[in-house]
N, C-alpha and C positions, 0 to 999 in steps of 0.2 A: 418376367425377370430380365435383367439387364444380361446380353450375351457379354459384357465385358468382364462380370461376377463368379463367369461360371467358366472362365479361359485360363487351362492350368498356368500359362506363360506369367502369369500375373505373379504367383508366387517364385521367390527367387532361388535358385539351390543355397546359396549362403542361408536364408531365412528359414530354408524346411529343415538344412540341418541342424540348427541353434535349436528350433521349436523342439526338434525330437530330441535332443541330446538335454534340453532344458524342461522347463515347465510349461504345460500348453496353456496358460493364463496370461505367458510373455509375449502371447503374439501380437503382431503389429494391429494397432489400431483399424487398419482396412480388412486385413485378412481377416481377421474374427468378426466383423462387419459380413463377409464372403458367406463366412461358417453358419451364419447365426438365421441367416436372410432365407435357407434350407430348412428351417425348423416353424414347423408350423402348429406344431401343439402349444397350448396356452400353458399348460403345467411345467413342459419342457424350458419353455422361455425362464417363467419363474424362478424355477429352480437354478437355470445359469444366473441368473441376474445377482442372483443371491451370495453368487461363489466369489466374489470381488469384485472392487468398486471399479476398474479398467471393462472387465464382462457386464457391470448394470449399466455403463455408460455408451455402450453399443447397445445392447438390448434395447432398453428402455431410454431412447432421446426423447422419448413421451410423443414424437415428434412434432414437439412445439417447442422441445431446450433439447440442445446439444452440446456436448464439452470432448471438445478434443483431445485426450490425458496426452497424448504425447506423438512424437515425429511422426509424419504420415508418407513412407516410404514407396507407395504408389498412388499419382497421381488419381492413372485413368479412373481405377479403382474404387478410389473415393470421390471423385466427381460423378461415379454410378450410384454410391450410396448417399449422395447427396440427394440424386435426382426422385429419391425414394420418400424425400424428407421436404414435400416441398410445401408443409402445413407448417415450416417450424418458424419460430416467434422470438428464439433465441440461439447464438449459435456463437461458442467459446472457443476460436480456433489459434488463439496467442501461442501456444506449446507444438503446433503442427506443420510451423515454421514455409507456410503455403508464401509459394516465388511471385513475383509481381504477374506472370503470366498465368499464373491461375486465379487472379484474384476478377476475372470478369467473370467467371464459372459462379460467382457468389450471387451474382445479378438476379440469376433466376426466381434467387427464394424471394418472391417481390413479398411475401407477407413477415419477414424477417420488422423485430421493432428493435433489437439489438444485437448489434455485429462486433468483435472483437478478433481486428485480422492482425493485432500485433507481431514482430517478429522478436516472444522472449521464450528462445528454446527451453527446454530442463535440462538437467544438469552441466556437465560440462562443453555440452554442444556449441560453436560458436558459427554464427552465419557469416556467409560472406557478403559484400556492398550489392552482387548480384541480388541475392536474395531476397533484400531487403528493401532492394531499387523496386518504388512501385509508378511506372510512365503515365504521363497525364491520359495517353488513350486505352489503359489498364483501366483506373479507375474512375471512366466517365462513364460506364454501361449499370456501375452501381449506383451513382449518383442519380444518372435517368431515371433505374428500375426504383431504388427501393427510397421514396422518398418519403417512406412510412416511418424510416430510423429513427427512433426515439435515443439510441444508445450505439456511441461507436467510437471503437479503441484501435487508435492505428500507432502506439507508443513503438519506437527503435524500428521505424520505417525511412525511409528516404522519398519524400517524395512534394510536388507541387498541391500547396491546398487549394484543389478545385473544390470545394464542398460548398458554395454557394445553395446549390438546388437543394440541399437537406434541412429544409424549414423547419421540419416538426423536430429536430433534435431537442433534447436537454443535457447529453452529458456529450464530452468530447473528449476525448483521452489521448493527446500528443505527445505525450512525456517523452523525452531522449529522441523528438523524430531531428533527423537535417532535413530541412526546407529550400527546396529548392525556387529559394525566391526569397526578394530583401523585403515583402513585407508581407502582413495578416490580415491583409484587407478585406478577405475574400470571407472573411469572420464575420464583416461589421450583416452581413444579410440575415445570421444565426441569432434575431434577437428572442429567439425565444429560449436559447440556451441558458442552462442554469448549472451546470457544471462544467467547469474548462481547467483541464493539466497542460501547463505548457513545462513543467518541471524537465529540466537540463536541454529544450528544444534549442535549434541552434540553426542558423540561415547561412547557407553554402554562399551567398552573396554579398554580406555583409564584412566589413573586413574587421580585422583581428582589433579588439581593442575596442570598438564601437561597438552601437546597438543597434540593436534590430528593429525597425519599422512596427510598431505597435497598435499605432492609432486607429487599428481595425476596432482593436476592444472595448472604446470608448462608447459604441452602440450595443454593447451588452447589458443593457441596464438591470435583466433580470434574473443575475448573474446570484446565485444563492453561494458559491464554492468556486474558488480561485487560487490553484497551484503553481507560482510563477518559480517556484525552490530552484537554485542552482542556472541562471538566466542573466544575459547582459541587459536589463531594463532601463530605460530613464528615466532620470528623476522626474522629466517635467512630467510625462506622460504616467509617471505612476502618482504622483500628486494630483493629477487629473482621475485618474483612477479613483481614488479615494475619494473625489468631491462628487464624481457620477453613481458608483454603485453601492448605490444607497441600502440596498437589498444582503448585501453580502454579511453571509452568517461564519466561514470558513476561507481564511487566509494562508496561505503559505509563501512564505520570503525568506525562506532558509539560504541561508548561501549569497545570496544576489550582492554583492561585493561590489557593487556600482552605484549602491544606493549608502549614501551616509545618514549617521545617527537623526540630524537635523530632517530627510527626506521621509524617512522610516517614520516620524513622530507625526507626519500625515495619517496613521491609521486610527491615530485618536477621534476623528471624523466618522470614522466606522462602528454607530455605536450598537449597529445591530448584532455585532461580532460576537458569536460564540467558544469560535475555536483558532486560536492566532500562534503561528511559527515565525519564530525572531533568532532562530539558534544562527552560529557560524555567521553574527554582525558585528561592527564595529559600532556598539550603543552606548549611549551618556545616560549619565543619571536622571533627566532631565527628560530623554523620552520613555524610560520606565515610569516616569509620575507621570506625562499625560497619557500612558495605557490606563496606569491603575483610576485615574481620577475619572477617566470618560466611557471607557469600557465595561461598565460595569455589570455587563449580559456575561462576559467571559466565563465558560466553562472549565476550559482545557485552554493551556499557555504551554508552550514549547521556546526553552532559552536556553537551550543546550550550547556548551560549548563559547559562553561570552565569559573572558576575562577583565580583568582590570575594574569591575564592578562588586567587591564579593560584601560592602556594607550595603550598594545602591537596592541592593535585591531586598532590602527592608523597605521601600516605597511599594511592593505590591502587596502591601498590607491591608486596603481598601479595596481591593477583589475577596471578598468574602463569601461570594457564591462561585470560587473557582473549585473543582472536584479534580482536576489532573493538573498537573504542574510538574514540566520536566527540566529540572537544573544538569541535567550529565554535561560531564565533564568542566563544569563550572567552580571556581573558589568561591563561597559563600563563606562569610566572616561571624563568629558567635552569635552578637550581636542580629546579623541578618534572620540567620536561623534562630533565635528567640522571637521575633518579631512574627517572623514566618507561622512558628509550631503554634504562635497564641492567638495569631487573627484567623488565620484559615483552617479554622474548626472542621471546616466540611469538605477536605480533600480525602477523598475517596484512594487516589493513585499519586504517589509520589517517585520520582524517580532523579536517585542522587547518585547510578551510577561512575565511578573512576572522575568524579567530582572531590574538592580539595577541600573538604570539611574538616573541621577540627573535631577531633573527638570530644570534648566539651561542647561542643554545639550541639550534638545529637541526644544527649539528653532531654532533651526538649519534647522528643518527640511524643512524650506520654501526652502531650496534652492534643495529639493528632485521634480524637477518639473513633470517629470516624475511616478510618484509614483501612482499606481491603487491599491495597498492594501495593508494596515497598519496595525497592531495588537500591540496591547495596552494592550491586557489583563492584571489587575492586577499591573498597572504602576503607578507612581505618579504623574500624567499628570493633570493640571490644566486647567477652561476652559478658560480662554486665547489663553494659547499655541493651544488648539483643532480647536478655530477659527479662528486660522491663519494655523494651518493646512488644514482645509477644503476648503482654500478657493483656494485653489490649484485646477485645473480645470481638471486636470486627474484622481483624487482622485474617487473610485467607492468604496470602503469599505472599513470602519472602523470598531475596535474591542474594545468596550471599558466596557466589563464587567471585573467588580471586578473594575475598579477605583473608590478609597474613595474621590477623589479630585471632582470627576465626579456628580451633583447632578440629579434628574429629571426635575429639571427645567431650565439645561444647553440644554438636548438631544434636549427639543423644537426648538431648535437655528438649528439644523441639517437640519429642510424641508426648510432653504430659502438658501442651499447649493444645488443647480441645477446639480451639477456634480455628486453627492451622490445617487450610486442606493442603498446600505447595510448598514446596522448599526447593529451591532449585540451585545447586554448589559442583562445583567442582566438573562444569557442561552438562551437566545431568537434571535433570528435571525427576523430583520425588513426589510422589501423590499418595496420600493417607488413603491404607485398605485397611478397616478396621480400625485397629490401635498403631499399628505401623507404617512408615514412611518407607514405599516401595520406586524401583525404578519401572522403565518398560521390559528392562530381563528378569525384574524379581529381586534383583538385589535392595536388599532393606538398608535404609540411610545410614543404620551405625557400622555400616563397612563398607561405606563410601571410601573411605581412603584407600 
């Protein structure tokens, strides 16, 4: 055993008196790692394992998957019970908020095939730039050892993409990193990659206003999944995008505000697309027709939040094998939504929350016969139209908090809908035990209010 495991110093006086005065299920993720590492009966382990999910996730890393639940408040500590773990194959360290000078200590596990050294604390924790600062001679000893990485999440980090040497990668997870460097060259080497976030990334060198050096991505050919959401991109290079990855099943372009209508209408090229995010753009009618006319793979569409379109939304009438379609916070005009509720038979998941619907258009929805989940949030939906939505036999959740039309003495009418497992109003989530619509304290939906 590791002398560093078994040295009282390690526990802090602040932590032993919280543990005693609290629950011993609270303790910190290493120290119960300390406690657990002493037990050496198999029945004994079991039975911890069994007492919650923070106790089965020390016990039992299987030591091939690890998950970090939360802040790891001594280093040494857990770099002992790392070294304990060196079979493991998975390792979920995002929530355990590890400083750039611990991140070479990961090196070791060289049979690691996905690593996730993210910096997204739980709950109200916020890191600081230290933190999060990972130095190019930090993360070169990972790059050497573990070039086995199939999976690797370094999202709300700071740091220079050396990741060149990680050939075998497929998924790469940069969301919200700052990049210390004007561009992504150091990508174009990962062409075996098949999943890439670069969602809200942002380059410490590039100046305000402009965009970031992209042209790394254009050797990604085999690129299946592409989250560029909330990103300064250019147009040329994202029109290049579309004529090279040919392969791409999952697009995301939410937000990207640098791309116009005319640029965006490049994804009609993509006709392998199953799953495409258009929300928070400035889009013309014009490139709604050539999605619906070329895309005709589309699964799930994402158009949250575009104005000034609420008849154009009747040209995605010719996506008849779409199953999810999210209009929130969209105006959709009668008309649109008749078009809508009579081609697209087989939407599965509709979601029209705090969207500007007319209540005359929501009648429509009888003919969604297909339809397992609805969202209403925040709509002007009458209880009428809800009882003739429910009465639809596929229907398993409804969303209906924030309707003013909506009273509590309408929700009572939801337990004699047999099809309805969810009803979620008023922030509460209700779920059918028996004949009735219960919360997670028990409270039954007719006293919601």
């Amino acid at each position: 055993m590791h002398p560093e495991l078994l040295d009282p110093s390690a526990l802090s006086p602040f932590k032993c008196q919280h543990v005693i005065a609290g629950d011993f299920s609270d303790l910190p993720f290493e120290i119960a790692a300390m406690v657990f590492d002493n037990i050496n009966d198999f029945r004994d382990l079991v039975a911890c394992s069994l007492t919650c999910r923070n106790w089965h996730a020390v016990v039992w890393p299987t030591r091939f998957e690890l998950h970090v639940p939360g802040h790891v408040t001594n280093l040494r500590v857990f770099e002992a019970f790392l070294a304990r773990c060196q079979s493991l194959r998975r390792l979920d360290a995002s929530r355990a908020v590890l400083p750039g000078s611990f991140v070479p200590t990961l090196a070791s596990l060289t049979r690691l095939e996905a690593l996730d050294a993210a910096c997204s604390p739980s709950g109200r924790r916020k890191c600081s730039p230290e933190e999060r600062t990972i130095e190019p001679q930090q993360l070169a000893p990972v790059t050497c050892n573990l070039q086995g990485l199939r999976s690797l999440g370094l999202a709300e980090r700071h740091f220079h993409p050396q990741l060149s040497a990680l050939t075998a990668l497929k998924s790469l997870d940069l969301s919200y990193t700052v990049l210390h460097t004007e561009s992504l060259d150091e990508l174009s080497n990962l062409t075996g990659l098949e999943r890439l976030s670069l969602c809200g990334a942002k380059c410490l060198l590039v100046e305000r206003g402009s965009h970031m050096n992209t042209m790394g991505l254009l050797s990604l050919t085999n690129l299946k999944a592409l989250d560029i959401a909330d990103t300064r991109f250019s147009a040329v290079i994202f029109e290049q995008l579309c004529e090279r990855l040919v392969m791409l099943e999952s697009l995301d372009v939410s937000g990207c505000t640098s791309l116009e209508s005319r640029t965006v209408q490049a994804v009609s090229k993509l006709t392998t697309l199953t799953d495409l995010s258009l929300g928070l753009l400035k889009l013309k009618g014009q490139c709604l027709q050539a999605v619906a006319s070329c895309l005709t793979r589309l699964r799930k569409l994402d158009l949250s939040q575009l104005h000034g379109l609420p008849d154009q939304f009747s040209e995605l009438a010719g996506l008849t094998g779409l199953e999810v379609l999210c209009l929130s916070k969209s105006r959709v005009s009668n008309h649109a939504m008749r078009v809508l509720c009579s081609n697209l038979v087989g939407l599965t998941e509709l979601d029209l929350s705090s969207s500007s619907v007319y209540p005359d258009g929501l009648k429509y929805f009888e003919c969604l016969i297909n339809l397992n989940r609805l969202n209403l949030n925040s709509s002007p939906i009458g209880p009428g139209v809800v009882k003739s939505i429910c009465k639809n036999k596929n229907l398993k959740m409804i969303d209906l908090s924030a309707c003013p039309e909506i009273s509590p003495a309408d929700l009572v009418n939801f337990e004699t809908f047999s099809s309805l497992s969810e009803v979620r109003t008023s922030g509460r989530v209700f779920r059918r035990v028996g004949g009735v619509f219960l919360d997670q304290s028990g409270v039954p939906l007719r006293q919601s209010e």
